[in-house]
N, C-alpha and C positions, 0 to 999 in steps of 0.2 A: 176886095174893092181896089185896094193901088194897086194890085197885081195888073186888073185888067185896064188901067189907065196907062200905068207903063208898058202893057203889050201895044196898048191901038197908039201911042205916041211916037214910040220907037220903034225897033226892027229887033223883037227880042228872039235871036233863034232857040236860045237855051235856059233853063230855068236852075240853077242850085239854089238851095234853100240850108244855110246851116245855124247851130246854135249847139244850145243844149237842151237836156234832154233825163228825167228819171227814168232808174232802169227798172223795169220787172222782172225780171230775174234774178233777182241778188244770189239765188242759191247755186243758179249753173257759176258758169267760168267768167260772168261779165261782173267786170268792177269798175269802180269811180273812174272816170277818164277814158275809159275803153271809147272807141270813135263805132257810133252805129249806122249803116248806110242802110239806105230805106231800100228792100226789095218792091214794099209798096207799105201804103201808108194809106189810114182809114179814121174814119170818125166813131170813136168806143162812145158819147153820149146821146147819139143822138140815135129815135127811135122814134119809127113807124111801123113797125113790126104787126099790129091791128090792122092796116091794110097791106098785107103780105108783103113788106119788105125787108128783108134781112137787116138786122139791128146796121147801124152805122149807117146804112144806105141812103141815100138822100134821093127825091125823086127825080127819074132822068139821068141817075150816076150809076155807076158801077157799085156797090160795096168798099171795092176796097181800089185804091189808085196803083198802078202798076208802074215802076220807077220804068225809065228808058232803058233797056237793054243797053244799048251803044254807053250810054254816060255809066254804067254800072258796071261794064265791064274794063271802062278805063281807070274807074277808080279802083278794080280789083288789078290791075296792074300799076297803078301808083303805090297801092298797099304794097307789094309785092316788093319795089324799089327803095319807097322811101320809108315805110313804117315800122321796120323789123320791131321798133321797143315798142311798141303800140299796138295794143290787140285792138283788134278791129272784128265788126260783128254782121252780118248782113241778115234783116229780117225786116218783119215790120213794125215801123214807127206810129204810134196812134198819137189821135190828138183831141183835145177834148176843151171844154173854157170855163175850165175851174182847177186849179191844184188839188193834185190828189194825194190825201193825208191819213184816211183812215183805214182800217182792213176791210171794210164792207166794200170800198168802192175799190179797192184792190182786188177782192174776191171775185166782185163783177166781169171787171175788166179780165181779167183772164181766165173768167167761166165764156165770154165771149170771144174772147179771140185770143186761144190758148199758143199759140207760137208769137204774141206779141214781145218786143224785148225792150218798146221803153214809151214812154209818153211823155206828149207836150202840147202844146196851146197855137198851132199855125200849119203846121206841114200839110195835112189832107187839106185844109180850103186853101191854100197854094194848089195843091196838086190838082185839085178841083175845077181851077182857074187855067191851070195847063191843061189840062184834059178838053176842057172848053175849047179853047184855040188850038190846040193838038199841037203845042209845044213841049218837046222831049225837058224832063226833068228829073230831077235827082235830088234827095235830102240826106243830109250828114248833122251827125249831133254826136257830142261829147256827152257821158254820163256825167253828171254833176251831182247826181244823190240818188238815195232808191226811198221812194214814197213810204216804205213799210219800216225804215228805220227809226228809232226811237230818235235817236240823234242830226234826223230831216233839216232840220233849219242850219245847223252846227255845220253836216257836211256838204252843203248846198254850199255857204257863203263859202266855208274851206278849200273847196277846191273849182269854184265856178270859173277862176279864169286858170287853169290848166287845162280843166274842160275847155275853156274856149280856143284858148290856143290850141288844140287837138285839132279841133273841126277847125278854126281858119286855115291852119297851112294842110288839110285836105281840102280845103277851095283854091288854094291858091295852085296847088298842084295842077288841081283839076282843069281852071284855068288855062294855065301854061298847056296843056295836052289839048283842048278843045281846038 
């Protein structure tokens, strides 16, 4: 909703969206702090699938939101420059509106969208809102915790603002290059 108040207000040409971010994959190579850029980014709870639409899909949307080419390949060149200590991930980001804590709804989420690498509570209905106005965008998130960990709340507050500071100065980069 403020997305589309601050589009029709001002002259918004570009949309970044960062934060943080739990990862699913704790088993590959992604760990706490790793910076994820959205290749695209979807909605894991939401479901009309009884009228033929593919899980996540909301009607009149795509499935899944496709980040902008142009902003995605400048921040694969920022990576490049500025992030050498900082693994950095490109996939996609889901988003959902509830914390996810337990293994059933971990199971779910990546019985349905098996290459996801992290979830969060805003990115697709951003994306959503871009896509509407056809403003090019791009989401970056810090791992702050992985939902399947016993120790979830422990390493959530532990390292949320390392996480954060990952994804800000991949905005501010970004920024600077736009």
């Amino acid at each position: 909703m403020w997305n589309s108040y601050i589009i029709a207000k001002y002259k918004i040409t570009h949309i970044i969206n960062s934060g943080t971010a739990g990862g699913l994959q704790e088993s590959s190579n992604i760990k706490i702090s790793d910076i994820i850029i959205s290749s695209q980014t979807a909605f894991h709870d939401f479901n009309l699938t009884q009228f033929d639409y593919q899980i996540g899909q909301v009607p009149g949307f795509p499935q899944k939101f496709e980040s902008d080419k142009t902003l995605l390949n400048k921040v694969i060149s920022i990576i490049k420059d500025k992030f050498q200590n900082v693994n950095v991930h490109i996939g996609l980001i889901l988003t959902g509106d509830q914390f996810i804590e337990d293994e059933k709804q971990i199971e779910k989420i990546k019985n349905d969208f098996k290459d996801a690498l992290a979830v969060e509570m805003e990115s697709a209905a951003i994306a959503q809102v871009a896509y509407t106005f056809n403003i090019p965008f791009i989401v970056t998130r810090s791992i702050s915790d992985f939902p399947n960990n016993k120790n979830n709340y422990i390493d959530f507050n532990k390292f949320l603002q390392d996480a954060s500071k990952n994804s800000a100065k991949m905005v501010r980069e970004l920024i600077k290059s736009i």
